[in-house]
N, C-alpha and C positions, 0 to 999 in steps of 0.2 A: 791516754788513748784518744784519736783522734773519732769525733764523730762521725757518720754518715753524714754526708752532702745533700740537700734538697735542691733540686733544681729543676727545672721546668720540660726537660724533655726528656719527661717517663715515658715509657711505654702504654700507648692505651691496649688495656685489657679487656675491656669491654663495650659493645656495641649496644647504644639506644634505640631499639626498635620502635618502641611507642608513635614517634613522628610518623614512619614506616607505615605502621597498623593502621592509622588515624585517615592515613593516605588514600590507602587500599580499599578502607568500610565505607568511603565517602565514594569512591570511584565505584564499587559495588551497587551504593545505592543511587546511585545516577542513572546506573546500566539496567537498575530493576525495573525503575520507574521508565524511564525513555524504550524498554523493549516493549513494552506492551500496546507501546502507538505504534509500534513498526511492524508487529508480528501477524501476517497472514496467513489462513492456512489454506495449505498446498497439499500435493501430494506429490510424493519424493519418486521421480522415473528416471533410470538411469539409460539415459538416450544411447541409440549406436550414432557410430562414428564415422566420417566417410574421408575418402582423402578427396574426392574431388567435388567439389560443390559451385554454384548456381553464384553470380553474382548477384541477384535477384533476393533483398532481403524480405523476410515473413513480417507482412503486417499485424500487429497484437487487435486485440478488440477494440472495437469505437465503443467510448462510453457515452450512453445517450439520460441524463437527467434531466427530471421534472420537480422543482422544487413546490413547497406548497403554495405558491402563487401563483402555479402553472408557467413560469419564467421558464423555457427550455435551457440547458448545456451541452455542447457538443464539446467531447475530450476537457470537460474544467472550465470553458469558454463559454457566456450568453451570446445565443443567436437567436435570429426572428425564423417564424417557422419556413420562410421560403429559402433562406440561407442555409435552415438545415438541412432541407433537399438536395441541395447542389453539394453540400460538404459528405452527403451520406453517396450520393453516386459518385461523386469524387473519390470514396475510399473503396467503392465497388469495381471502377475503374482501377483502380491502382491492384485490387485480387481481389479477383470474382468468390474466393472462398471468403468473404469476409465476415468474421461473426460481430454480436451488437450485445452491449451490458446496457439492460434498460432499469432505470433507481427511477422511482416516482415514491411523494410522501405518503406517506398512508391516507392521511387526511382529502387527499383528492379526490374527484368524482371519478366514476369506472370507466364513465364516458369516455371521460381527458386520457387515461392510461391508455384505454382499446384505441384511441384517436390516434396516439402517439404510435403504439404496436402496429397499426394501417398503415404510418407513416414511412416506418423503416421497413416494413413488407415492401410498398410501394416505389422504395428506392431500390428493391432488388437486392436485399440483405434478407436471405430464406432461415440462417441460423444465429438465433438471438436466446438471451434467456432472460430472467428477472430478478435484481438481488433482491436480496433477504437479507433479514436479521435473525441470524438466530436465537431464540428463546431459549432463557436463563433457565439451565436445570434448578427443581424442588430442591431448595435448602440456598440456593448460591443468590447473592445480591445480583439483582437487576443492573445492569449499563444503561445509561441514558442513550 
């Protein structure tokens, strides 16, 4: 009786996932860690729709920061405070609805912040508001 033959092109019958897995739990935890610097919160408005619109696009808010040295940022930018007059009527001219995100560190005088809120009054921006930070609920770790 002749034996069976071994030769090298068996059929594979089965599939190694493991690489697969290892792949997937590494891409998971990349997506965990890096959502949480991206994640804003918003609130979900499902806009109408128009067929005919404005070429005229809507300007977002100017972000106006005061860091703790009192160094001004107009939109991420340091400017001196006469530059950021001209950049603040510059964005009033472009739409007169223009609102204003004002950050100052906590650690500054109230003076400096009311100085700064005078400031963007002054340039004719009437709707502004002030971020925050929200405070950690009882029981959940603090964010720096």
């Amino acid at each position: 009786m002749a034996a069976p033959s071994q030769d090298n092109e068996d059929e594979i019958t089965g599939i190694n996932v493991t690489p697969l897995v290892d792949i997937v739990l590494v891409l998971l935890i990349i997506f965990m860690v890096t959502a949480n610097f991206i994640v804003r919160e918003t609130v979900e408005v499902d806009l109408p729709r128009a067929a005919n619109t404005d070429d005229k696009t809507v300007q977002g808010p100017v972000m106006i920061t005061m860091d703790k040295d009192a160094k001004v940022f107009f939109d991420g930018a340091e400017v001196e405070p006469g530059a950021l007059m001209d950049k603040m009527r510059a964005a009033v001219a472009n739409d007169k609805e223009v609102r204003a995100i004002i950050s100052a560190d906590q650690t500054l005088n109230y003076g400096k912040v009311m100085g700064l809120i005078d400031l963007v009054k002054e340039a004719g921006i009437s709707k502004f508001a002030l971020n925050i930070q929200k405070e950690a609920k009882a029981g959940a770790p603090a964010t720096p």
